[in-house]
N, C-alpha and C positions, 0 to 999 in steps of 0.2 A: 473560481474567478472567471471573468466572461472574456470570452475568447478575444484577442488582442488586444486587451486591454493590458497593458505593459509599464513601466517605471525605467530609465532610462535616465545615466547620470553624463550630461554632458560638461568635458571639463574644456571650457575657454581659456587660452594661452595667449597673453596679449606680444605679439611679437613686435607690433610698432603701438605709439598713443595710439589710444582710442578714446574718442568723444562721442556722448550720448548728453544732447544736450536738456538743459532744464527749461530751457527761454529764455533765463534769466541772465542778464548783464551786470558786473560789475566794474563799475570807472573809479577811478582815481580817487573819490570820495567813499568810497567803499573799504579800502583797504589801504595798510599800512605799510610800504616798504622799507626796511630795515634789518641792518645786520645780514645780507644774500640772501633774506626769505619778505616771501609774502604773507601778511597777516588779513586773515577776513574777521575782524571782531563780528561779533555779535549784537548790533548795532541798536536795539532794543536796551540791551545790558549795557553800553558803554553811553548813551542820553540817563538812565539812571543811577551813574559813577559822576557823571560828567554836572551833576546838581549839586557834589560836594561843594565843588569850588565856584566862589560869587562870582554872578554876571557871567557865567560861562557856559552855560546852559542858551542864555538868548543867541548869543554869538554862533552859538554851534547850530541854532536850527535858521540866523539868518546864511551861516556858512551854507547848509543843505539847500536851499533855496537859491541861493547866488547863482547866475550863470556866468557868470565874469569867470575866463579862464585864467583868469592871473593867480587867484588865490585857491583852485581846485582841487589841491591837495588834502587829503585827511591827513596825512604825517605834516605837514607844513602848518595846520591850524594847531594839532597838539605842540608843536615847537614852539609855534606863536603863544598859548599860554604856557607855557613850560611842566604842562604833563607828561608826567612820565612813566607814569602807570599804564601799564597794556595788560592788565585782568581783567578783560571784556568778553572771556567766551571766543565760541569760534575756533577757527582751523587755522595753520601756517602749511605755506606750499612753500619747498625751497628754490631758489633762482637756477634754472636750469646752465644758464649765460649761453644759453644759442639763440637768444634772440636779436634781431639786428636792430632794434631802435636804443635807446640812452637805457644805461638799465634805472630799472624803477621807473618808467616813465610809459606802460600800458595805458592808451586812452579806455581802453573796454575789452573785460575777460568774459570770454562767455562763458556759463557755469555749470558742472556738469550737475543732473537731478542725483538730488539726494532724499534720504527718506525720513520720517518724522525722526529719525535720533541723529540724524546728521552724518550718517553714513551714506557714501556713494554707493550706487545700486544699478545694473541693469534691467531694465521692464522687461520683463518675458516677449513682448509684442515687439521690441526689436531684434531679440532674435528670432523669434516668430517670422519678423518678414523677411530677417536674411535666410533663412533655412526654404521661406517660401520662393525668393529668386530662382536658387538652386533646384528644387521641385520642379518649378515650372518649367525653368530650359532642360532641366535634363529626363526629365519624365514625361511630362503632359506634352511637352512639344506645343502642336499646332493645334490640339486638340479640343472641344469646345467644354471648357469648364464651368462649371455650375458655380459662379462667386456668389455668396452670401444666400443664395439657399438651403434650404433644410438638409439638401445633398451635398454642401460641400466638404469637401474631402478634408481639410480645415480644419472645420470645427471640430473633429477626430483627434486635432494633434493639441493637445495643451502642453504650452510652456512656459515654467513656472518662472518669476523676478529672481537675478539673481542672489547669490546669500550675498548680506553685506559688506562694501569696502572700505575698509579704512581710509581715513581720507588721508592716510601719511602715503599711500598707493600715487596719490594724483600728479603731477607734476603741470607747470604754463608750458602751453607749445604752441608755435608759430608757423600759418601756413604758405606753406611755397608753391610756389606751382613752376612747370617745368613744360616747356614746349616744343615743338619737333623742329623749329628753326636752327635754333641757335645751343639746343640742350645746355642753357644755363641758367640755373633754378632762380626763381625771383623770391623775393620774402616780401608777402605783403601785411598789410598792417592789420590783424586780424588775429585774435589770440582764443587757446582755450582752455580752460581745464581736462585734463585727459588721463587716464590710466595709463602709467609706464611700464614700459616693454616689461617680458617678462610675469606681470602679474597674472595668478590661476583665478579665477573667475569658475564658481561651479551652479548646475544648472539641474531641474530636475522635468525629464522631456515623458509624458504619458499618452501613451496610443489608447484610444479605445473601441476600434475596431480592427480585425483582422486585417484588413486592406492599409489601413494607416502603419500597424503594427509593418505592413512589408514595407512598404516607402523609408519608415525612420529604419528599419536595419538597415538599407542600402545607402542611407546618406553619407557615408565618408566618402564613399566610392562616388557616388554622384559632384559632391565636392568637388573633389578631383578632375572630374570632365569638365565641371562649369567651370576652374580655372584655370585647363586647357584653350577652352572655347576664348576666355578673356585675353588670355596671352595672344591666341594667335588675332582677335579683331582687336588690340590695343596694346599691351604691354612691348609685343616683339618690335613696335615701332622706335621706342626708346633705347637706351643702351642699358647692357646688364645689368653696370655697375649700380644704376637705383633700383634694380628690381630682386626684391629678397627670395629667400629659400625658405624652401616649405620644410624639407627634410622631414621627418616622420611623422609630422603633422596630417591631418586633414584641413587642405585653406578656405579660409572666409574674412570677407570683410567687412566692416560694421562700423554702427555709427558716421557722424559727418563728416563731410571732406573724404570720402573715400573714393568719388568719383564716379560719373552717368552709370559707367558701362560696367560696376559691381553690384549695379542696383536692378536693372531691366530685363525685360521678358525681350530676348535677343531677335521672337520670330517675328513680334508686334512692335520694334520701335520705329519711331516717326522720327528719324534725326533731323529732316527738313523741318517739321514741324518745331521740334524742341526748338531750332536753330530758330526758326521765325519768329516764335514767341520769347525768346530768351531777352530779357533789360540789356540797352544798347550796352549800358556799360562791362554785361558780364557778356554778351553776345557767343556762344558755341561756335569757336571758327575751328570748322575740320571735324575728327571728334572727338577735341578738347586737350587738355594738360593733362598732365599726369601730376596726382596731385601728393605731396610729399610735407614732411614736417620735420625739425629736427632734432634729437637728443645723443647725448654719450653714445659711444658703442657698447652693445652688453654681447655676452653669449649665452646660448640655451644647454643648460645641463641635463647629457642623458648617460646612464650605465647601461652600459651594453658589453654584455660577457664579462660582468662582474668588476670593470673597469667605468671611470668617470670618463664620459668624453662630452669635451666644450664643441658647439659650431655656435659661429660668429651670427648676429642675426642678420648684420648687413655687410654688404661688401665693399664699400666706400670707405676713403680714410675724411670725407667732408661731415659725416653722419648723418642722413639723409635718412629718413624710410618715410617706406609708403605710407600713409595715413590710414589709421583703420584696421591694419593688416593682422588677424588674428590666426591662431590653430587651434583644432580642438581635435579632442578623442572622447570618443561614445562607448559607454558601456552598460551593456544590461544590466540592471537590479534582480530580475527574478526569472 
């Protein structure tokens, strides 16, 4: 085998949602709310169920086409002709009830990417570029790095999409944000599919050069300083109570809504600049919210000394966590 050339299984621990999005939006016409869950037919399959019954077929695609928000409901049109059939295919996500609008009344779920069998998945290239933040603040520093040439240190590390997620993993969750005035979380209207807390996500990370092979051994440890580094330019400005434990984790955070400052190369950012350019409406004032979501409280199960022992993920009795918020542990294959 040629020298650092390595296999590497890293296992993701989703300690808060995590979103990793598709692009894709689903509104009101899309899905079916009933009974505290969400239903996503399979909306190809449910236009040809929907040909059984006369004249119900036209209605359904002048329905799709309608902008009029009075009638925008997909459960409200199947009421309207009194179908009752829901053998359309598709997935059901159950009602979390932490969101603050009417329940059943989401205008737009953003979707997480799923793969050709309809499993949720993580792209390799998102954890690619969270492993790459961490690299660059705690390794290269200030250094001048060779991006996207033949040299880059990069191209060295391949990592592979994660294995598949069942989509009973996903749960809706809603973003809050939270600000250093008044430290009281707002919920704004903004929804998404996400991985709940708790789920292992596994990952398979390959070096193949000797130099790559040193960086990914050192990445728990580097982890660890990047969210030192976070804590003390962000996190310590808020209060404990929303900011979770890592506990024997290595921390990382991923996907959206996790916020600027788990994303950036800390020696090169332009906060002026981001703050210039930023849409008046979303505007970067200071450096920014801290940005949070809600579900249940769970706890993380570990044995230690041949005994079960729970920690709580978060420390609020509001159920708040961080957006994004993951742990992982790295282990060598060979």
């Amino acid at each position: 085998m040629t020298a650092g050339y390595h296999e590497y299984r890293l296992r993701l621990i989703a300690m808060a949602p995590v979103h990793i999005g598709s692009g894709e939006t689903y509104t009101a016409k899309n899905y079916i709310y009933e009974n505290e869950n969400y239903y996503f037919p399979n909306m190809g399959k449910m236009y040809l169920k929907l040909r059984q019954y006369p004249g119900v077929v036209e209605a359904f695609e002048k329905f799709l086409v309608n902008p009029s928000r009075r009638s925008n409901r997909l459960v409200d049109f199947l009421h309207q002709y009194k179908i009752m059939d829901r053998d359309f295919g598709g997935y059901k996500i159950p009602e979390t009830g932490y969101e603050s609008v009417k329940r059943g009344r989401l205008n737009e779920i953003h979707a997480f990417v799923k793969d050709g069998y309809g499993n949720a998945y993580i792209p390799g290239s998102s954890l690619k570029g969270a492993l790459r933040t961490i690299l660059v603040n705690e390794h290269f520093g200030n250094d001048n790095i060779a991006w996207g040439s033949v040299d880059d240190i990069f191209n060295e590390i391949r990592v592979s999409d994660s294995e598949p997620i069942p989509v009973d993993k996903l749960r809706i969750v809603q973003k809050w944000d939270l600000n250093r005035k008044k430290f009281e979380p707002k919920g704004l209207p903004l929804f998404r599919e996400a991985i709940r807390p708790q789920t292992k996500i596994d990952f398979t990370i390959t070096t193949t050069t000797a130099r790559a092979e040193k960086l990914i051994d050192q990445l728990p440890q580097m982890a660890k300083r990047f969210y030192e580094r976070y804590e003390r330019q962000f996190l310590c400005d808020f209060p404990d109570k929303y900011v979770q434990p890592n506990y024997f984790l290595a921390p990382l955070y991923l996907g959206a809504g996790s916020g600027l400052w788990t994303k950036v190369d800390y020696g090169h950012v332009d906060l002026r600049g981001i703050q210039r350019r930023s849409y008046w409406k979303m505007k970067l004032k200071g450096k920014g919210v801290m940005k949070l979501t809600r579900y249940k409280r769970q706890s993380l199960k570990q044995i230690e000394n041949g005994k079960q022992v729970k920690y709580m993920l978060i420390n609020n009795d509001d159920h708040y966590y961080e957006m994004g918020k993951c742990g992982f542990k790295l282990q060598k294959k060979n």
